[in-house]
C-alpha positions in Angstrom: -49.7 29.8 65.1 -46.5 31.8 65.1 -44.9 29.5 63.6 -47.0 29.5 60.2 -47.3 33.0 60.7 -43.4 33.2 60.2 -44.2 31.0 57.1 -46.2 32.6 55.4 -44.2 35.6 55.4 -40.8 34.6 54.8 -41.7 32.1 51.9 -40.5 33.7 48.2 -43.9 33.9 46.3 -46.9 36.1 47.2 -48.9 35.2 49.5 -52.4 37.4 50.0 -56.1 36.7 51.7 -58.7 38.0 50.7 -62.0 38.9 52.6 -64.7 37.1 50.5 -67.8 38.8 52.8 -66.7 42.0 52.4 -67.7 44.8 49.2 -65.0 44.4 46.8 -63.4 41.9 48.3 -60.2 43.6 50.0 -57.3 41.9 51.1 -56.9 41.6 54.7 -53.3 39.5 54.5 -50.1 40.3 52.3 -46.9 38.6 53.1 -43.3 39.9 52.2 -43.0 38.0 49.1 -46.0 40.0 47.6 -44.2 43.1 48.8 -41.0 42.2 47.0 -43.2 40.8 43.9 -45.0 44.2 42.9 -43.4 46.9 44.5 -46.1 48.1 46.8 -45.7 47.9 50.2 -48.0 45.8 53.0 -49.5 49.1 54.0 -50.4 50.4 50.4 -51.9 46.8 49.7 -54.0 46.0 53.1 -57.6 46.9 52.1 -57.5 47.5 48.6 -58.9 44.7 45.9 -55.7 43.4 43.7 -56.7 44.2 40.5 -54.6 47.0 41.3 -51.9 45.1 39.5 -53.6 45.0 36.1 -52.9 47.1 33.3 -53.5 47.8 29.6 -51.9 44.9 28.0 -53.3 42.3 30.9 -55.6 39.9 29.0 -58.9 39.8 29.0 -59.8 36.6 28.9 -57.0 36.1 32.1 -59.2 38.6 33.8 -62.8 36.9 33.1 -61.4 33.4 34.4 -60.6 35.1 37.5 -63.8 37.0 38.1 -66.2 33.6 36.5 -63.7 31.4 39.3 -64.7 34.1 42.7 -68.1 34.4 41.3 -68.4 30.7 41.4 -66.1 30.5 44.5 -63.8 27.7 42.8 -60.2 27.5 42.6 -58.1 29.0 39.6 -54.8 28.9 38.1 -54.1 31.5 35.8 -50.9 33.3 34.4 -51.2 36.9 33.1 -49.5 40.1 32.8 -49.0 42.4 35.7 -48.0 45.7 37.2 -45.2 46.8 39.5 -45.3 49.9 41.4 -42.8 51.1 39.0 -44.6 50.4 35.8 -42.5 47.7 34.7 -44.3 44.4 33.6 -44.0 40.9 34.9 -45.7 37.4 34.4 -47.3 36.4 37.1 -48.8 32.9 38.1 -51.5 33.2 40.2 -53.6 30.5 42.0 -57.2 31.4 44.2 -58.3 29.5 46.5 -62.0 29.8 48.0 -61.3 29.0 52.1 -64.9 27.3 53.7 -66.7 27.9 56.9 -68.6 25.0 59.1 -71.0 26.2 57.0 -69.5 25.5 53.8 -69.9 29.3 53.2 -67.0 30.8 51.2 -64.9 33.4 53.9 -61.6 34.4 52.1 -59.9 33.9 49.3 -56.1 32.7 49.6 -53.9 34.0 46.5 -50.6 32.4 45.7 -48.2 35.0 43.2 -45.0 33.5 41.3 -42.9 35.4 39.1 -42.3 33.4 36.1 -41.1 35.9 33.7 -38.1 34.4 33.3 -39.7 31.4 31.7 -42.5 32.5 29.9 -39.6 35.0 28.0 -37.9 31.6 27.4 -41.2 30.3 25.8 -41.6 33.2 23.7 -38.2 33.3 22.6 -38.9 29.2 21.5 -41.6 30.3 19.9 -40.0 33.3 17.7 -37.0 31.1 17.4 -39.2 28.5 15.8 -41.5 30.9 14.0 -38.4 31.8 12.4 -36.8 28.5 11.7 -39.9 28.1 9.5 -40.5 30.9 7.3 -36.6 30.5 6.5 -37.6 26.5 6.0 -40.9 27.8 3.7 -38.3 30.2 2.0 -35.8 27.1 1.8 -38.8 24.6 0.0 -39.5 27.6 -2.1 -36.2 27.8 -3.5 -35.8 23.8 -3.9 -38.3 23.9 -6.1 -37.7 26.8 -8.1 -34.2 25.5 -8.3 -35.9 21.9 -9.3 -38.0 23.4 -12.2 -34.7 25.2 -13.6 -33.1 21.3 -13.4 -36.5 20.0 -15.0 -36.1 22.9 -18.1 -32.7 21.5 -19.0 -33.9 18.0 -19.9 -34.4 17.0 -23.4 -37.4 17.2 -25.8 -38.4 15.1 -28.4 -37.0 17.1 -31.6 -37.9 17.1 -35.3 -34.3 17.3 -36.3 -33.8 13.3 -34.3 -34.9 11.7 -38.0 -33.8 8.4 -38.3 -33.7 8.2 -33.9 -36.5 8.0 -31.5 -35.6 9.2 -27.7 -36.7 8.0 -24.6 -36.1 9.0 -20.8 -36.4 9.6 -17.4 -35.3 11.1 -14.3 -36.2 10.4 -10.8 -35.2 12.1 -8.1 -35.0 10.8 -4.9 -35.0 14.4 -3.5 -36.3 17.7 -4.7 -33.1 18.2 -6.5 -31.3 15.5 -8.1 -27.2 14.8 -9.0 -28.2 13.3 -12.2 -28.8 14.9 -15.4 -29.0 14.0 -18.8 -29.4 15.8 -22.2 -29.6 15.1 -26.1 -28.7 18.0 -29.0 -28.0 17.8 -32.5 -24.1 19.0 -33.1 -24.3 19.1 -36.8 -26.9 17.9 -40.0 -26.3 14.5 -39.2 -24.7 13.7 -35.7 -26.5 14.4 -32.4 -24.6 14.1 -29.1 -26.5 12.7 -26.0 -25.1 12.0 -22.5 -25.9 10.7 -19.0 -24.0 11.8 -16.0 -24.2 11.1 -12.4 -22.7 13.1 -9.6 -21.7 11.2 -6.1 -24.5 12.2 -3.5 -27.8 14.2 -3.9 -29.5 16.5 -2.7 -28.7 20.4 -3.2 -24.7 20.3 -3.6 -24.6 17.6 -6.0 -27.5 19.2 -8.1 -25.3 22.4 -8.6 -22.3 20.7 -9.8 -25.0 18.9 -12.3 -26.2 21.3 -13.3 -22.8 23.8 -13.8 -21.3 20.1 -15.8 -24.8 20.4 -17.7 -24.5 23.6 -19.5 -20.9 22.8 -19.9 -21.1 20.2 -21.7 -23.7 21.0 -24.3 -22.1 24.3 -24.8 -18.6 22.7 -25.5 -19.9 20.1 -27.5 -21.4 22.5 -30.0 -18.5 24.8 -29.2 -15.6 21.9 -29.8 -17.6 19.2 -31.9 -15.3 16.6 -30.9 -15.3 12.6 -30.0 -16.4 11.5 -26.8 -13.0 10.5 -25.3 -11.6 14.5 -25.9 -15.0 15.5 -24.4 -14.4 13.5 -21.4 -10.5 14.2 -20.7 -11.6 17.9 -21.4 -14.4 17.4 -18.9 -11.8 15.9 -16.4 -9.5 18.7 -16.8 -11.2 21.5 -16.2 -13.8 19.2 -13.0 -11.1 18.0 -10.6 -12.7 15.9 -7.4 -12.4 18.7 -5.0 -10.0 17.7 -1.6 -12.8 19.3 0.8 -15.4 17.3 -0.4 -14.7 14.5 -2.2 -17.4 15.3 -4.8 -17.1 13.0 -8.2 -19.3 12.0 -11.0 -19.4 9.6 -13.6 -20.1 10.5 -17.0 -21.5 8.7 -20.7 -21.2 10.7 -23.4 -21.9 9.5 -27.0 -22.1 10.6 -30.6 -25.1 9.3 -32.9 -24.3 9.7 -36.7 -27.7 9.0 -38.2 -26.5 8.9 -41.8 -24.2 6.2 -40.9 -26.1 5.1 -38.1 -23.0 4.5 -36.2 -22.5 5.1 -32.3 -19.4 6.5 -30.6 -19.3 6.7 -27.1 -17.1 6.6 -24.6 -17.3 5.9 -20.7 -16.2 7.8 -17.3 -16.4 5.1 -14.7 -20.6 4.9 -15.5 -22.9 1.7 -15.4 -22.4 0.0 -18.6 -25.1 0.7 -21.2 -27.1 -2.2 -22.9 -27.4 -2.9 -26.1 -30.6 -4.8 -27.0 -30.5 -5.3 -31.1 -33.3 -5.3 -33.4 -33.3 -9.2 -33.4 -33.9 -10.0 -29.7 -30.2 -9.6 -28.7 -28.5 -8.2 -26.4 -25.2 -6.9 -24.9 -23.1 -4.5 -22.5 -20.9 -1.7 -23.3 -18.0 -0.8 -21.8 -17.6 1.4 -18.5 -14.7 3.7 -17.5 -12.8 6.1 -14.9 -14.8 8.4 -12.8 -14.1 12.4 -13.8 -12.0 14.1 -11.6 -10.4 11.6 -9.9 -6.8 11.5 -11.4 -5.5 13.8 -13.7 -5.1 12.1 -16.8 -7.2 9.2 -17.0 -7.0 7.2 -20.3 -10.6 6.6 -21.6 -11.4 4.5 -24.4 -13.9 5.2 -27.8 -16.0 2.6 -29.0 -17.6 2.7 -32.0 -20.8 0.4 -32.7 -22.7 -0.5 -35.8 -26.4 0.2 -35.4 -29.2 -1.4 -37.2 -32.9 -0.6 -37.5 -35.0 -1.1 -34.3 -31.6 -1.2 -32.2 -32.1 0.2 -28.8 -29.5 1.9 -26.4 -30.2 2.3 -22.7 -27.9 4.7 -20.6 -28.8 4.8 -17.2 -27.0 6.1 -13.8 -26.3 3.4 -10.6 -29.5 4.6 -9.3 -31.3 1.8 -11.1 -29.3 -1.4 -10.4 -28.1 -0.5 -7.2 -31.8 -0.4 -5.6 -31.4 -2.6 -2.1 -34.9 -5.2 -2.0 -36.1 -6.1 1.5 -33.7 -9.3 1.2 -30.5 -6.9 1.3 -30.0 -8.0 -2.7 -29.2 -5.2 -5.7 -31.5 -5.0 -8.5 -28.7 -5.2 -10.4 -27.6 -4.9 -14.1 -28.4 -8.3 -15.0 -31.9 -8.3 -14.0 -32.5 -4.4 -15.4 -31.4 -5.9 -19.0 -34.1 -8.8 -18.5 -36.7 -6.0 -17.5 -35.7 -4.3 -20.9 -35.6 -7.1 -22.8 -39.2 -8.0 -21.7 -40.9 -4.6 -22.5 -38.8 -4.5 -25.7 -42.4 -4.8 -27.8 -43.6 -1.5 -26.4 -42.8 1.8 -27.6 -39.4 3.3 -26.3 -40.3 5.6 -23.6 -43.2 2.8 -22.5 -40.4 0.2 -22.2 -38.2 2.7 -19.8 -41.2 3.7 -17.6 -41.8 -0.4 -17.1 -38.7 -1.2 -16.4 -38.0 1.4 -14.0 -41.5 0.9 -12.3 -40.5 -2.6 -11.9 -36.8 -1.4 -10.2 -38.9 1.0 -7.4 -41.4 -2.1 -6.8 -38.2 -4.2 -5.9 -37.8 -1.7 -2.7 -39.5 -2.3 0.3 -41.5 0.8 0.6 -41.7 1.2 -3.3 -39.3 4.3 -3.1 -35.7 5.2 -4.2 -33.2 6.0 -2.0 -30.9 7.6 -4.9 -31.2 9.5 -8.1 -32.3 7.4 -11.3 -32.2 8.4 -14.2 -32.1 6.5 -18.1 -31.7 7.6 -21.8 -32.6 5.6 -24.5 -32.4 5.8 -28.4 -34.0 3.5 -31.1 -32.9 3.3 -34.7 -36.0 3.7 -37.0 -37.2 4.6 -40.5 -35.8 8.2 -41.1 
């Protein structure tokens, strides 16, 4: 008996009986580790009930579970906020346990008291950490797409002044924000100047630099009206691939005259674009050097006769470079078959089929980069 005697007092949580028979309940037993818990000494605890450690911010509901579980004389496990001698708060684990007579009658009540402070200040800390982690992740969503709609405004329109030219596009995203952009403006009464460009990566880096090479180019193509290779070794000279990181994009940027109905383009290092002519033929134009990867690339114009019911198709990697569940590319080949096979619907029709038929090459039906495509059609001005 000494022995658990000696137990009971020199083990580090509270240890307290209760009288169960008695008015109130008082405790009758307090070991040392109760003393050192709260503050109070074994002489101010011995007969007094031990809600005496409860105070205004204890909750309620920790309080009832107690009271229903003596009431009921079954065991409880509870954690709630307690009272030191000294005022000073601490989290306190308590388990009651009813102790039985012969009789089955319920004679004392044995309460176990361990301090977890420390870990329920951990928890809460989690919790404010993580409460925080996702209004700044709300806040971050928020600003994708605000930042997406302002990438959406700077696509093209269908224009009154495109007489004599019909356009087409689109632009998927594989994120909220994409490294692709594209655009189409009139430079003067009879030329209109349209581009594709791609930047390396997605996601909310590559998006700004599309969007900063976006609103320089159509301002320095109205600015400089010039051909399409001194808009691209302009480009390159004042966009140099950045050491830190590595960030380049390819760029197609060409030059409609609708008078003479003539195309001049010229190519930085993007997927060729395809030709498919009025009369059921088609071909590839030429690619090019990336921007920004050496200092003076040389790029080359081309100039191509177009005819009535030609179409041109400008696209970024994004749709031939699609992986199937076989490990094989969509490729280039097959996108020009695609085209080719929708060539009997209207423009922006025979885009949206062929690029639906590109995702539904994937496994899951999804993209795991930026696409994007211009086209333009020769008609009746």
């Amino acid at each position: 008996m000494l022995l658990k005697e000696r137990a009971l007092a020199s083990t580090a949580e509270g240890i307290t009986i209760a009288d169960a028979l008695a008015p109130d309940r008082p405790l009758i037993y307090v070991n040392e580790g109760f003393a050192r818990l709260t503050g109070f000494s074994i002489e101010e605890t011995i007969g007094s009930n031990c809600r005496f450690l409860q105070g205004p911010e204890t909750d309620p509901a920790a309080i009832k579970e107690i009271r229903d579980a003596i009431a009921e004389e079954r065991y409880c496990d509870v954690e709630l906020l307690n009272y030191r001698k000294d005022g000073t708060t601490f989290w306190n684990r308590l388990s009651i346990t009813p102790v039985r007579n012969d009789a089955g009658q319920t004679t004392h009540f044995v309460g176990v008291q361990s301090d977890v402070t420390r870990r329920r200040l951990a928890e809460q800390s989690l919790l404010d950490l993580n409460e925080s982690l996702r209004k700044a992740n709300d806040k971050m969503q928020r600003d994708l797409r605000s930042a997406a709609r302002i990438q959406h405004a700077l696509l093209p329109t269908q224009a009154d002044y495109l007489s004599g030219a019909e356009i087409g596009w689109a632009y998927l995203p594989c994120d909220e924000l994409a490294g692709d952009i594209l655009d189409i403006f009139q430079i003067d009464a009879t030329r209109i100047a349209f581009y594709v460009l791609d930047v390396s990566g997605h996601g909310v880096q590559a998006a700004l630099l599309s969007t900063t090479l976006s609103r320089w180019l159509s301002r320095t193509s109205l600015e400089l009206k010039t051909s399409p290779v001194d808009m691209l070794e302009h480009l390159n000279d004042n966009f140099q691939m950045d050491g830190d990181s590595q960030q380049f994009f390819t760029c197609w940027y060409g030059l409609l005259d609708l008078q003479a109905r003539t195309l001049s383009f010229s190519s930085a290092g993007h997927p060729s674009p395809i030709l498919l002519r009025g009369d059921a033929t088609s071909e590839f134009l030429l690619p090019g050097f990336p921007v920004g990867v050496v200092e003076s690339p040389e790029y080359e114009l081309e100039v191509v006769q177009l005819r009535m019911g030609d179409r041109v198709f400008v696209y970024s990697d994004g749709a031939v470079e699609q992986m199937g569940p076989t490990g094989k590319q969509f490729g280039i080949s097959r996108l020009m078959q695609e085209l080719n096979e929708n060539r009997t619907a209207s423009l922006q029709s025979c885009i949206d089929l062929s690029l639906a038929a590109v995702l539904n090459s994937t496994a899951d039906g999804k993209s795991d980069d930026d696409i994007s495509m211009l086209g333009i059609e020769i008609v009746n001005s």
